[in-house]
Backbone bond lengths (Angstrom), bond angles and torsions (degrees), N, CA, C in turn:
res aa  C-N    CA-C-N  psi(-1)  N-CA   C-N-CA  omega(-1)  CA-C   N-CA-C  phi
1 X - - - 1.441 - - 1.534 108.21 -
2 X 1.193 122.54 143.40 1.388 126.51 -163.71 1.640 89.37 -88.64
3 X 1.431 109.33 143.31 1.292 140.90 158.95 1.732 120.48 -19.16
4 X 1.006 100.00 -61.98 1.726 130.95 160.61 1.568 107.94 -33.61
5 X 1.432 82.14 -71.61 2.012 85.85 -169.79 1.517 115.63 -62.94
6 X 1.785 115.55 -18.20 1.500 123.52 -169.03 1.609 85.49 -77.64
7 X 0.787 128.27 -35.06 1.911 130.60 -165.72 1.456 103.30 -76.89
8 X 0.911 109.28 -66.41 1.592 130.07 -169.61 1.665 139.88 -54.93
9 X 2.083 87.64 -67.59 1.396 104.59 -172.27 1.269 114.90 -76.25
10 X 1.403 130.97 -177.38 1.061 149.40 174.92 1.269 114.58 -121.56
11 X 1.695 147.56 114.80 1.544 120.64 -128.52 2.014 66.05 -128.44
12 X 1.033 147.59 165.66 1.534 167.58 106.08 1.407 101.14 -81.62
13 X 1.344 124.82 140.30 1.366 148.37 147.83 1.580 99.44 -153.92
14 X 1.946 88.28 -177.43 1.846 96.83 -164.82 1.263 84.41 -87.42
15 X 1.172 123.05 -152.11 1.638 152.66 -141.27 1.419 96.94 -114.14
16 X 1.220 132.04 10.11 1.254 124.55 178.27 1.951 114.73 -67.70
17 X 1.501 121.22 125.13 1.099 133.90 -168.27 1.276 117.09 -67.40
18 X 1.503 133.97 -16.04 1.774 128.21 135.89 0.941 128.81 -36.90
19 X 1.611 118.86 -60.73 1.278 111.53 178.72 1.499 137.43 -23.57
20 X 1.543 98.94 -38.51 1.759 114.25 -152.69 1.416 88.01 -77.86
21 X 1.434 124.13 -29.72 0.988 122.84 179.53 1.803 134.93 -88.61
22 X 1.172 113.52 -0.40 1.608 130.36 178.76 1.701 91.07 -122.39
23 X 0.889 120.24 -38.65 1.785 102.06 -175.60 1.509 107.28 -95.10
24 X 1.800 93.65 161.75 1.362 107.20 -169.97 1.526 83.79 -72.62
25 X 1.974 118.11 159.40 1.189 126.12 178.70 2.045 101.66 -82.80
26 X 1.058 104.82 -40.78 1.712 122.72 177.83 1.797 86.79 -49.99
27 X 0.835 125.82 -49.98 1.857 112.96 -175.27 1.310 129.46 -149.84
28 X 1.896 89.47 55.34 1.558 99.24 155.25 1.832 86.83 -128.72
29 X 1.645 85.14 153.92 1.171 109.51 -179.04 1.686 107.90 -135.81
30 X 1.658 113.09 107.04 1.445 103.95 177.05 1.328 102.75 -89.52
31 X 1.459 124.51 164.41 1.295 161.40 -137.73 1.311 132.94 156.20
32 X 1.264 112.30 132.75 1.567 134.30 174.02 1.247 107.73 -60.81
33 X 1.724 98.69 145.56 1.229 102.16 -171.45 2.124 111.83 -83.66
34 X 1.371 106.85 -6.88 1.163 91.86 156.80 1.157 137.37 -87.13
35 X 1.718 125.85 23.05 1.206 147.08 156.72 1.574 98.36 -57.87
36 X 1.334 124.11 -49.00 1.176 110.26 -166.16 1.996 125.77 107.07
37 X 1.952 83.87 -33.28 1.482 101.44 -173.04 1.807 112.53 -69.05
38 X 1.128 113.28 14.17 1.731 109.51 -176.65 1.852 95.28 -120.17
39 X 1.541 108.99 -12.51 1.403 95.30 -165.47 1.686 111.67 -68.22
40 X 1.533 144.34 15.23 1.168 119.50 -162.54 1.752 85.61 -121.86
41 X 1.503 111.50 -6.57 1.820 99.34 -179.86 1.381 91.35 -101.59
42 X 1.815 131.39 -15.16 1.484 111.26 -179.06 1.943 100.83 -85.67
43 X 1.179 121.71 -13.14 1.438 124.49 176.27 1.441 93.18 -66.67
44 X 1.113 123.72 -61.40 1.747 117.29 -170.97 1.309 126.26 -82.19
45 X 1.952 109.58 -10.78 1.753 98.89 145.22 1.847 133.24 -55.04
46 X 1.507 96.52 -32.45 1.247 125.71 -160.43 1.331 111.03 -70.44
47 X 1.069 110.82 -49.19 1.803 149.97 -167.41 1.974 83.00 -70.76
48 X 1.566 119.61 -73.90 1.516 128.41 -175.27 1.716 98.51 -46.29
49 X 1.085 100.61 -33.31 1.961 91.99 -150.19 1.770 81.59 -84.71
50 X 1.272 133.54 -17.50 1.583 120.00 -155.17 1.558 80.71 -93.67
51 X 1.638 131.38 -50.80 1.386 125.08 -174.17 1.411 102.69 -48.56
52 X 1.207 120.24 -50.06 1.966 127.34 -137.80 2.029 74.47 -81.68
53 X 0.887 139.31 -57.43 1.444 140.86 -163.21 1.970 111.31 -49.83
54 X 1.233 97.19 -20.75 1.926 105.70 164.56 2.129 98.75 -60.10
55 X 1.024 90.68 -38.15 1.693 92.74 -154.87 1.934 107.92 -74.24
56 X 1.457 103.10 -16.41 1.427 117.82 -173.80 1.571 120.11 -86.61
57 X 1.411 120.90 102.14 1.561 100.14 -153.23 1.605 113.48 -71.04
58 X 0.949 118.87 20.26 1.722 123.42 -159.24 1.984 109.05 -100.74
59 X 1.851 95.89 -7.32 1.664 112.86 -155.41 1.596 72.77 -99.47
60 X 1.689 91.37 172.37 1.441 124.76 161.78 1.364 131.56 -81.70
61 X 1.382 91.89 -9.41 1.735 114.28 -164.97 2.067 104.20 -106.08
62 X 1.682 109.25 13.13 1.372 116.08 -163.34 1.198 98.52 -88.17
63 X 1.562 125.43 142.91 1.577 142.61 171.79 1.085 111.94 -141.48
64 X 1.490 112.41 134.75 0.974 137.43 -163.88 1.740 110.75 -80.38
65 X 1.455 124.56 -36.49 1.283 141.66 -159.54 1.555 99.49 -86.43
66 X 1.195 101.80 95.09 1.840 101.56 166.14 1.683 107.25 -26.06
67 X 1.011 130.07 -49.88 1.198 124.45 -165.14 1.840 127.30 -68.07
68 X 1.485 78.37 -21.00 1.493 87.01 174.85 1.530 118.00 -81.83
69 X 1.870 100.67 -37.15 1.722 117.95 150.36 1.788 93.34 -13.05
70 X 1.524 100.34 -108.39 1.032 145.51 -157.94 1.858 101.89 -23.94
71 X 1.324 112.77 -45.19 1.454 118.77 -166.92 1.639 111.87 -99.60
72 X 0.877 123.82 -15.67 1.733 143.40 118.68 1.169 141.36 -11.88
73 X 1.748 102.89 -48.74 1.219 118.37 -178.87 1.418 112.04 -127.05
């Protein structure tokens, strides 16, 4: 985690028992996910995993044409 964000940010995640251990305690904040407060980094896992899923030949979403790669990503 960059330097910056240990000073700065304000981290929300769920209750998962790593956390306590990689984040600063001063600015992590666990929370339920019906808080709502995790939904804008699980929108942009979601969003990564639907792009990154073009690249997997096993999806529906697979192309063959580098170019389509390229404009995709």
């Amino acid at each position: 985690m960059p330097a910056v964000y240990r000073q700065c940010a304000m981290i929300f995640t769920d209750h998962w028992e790593a956390y306590k251990v990689v984040l600063p305690s001063k600015r992590h904040c666990a929370v339920g996910k019906e808080t709502g407060l995790t939904s804008d980094i699980e929108r942009f896992n979601n969003t990564l995993r639907q792009r990154v899923s073009r690249l997997v030949r096993q999806t529906l979403s697979f192309s063959k044409k580098v170019d389509n790669h390229i404009s995709a990503i």
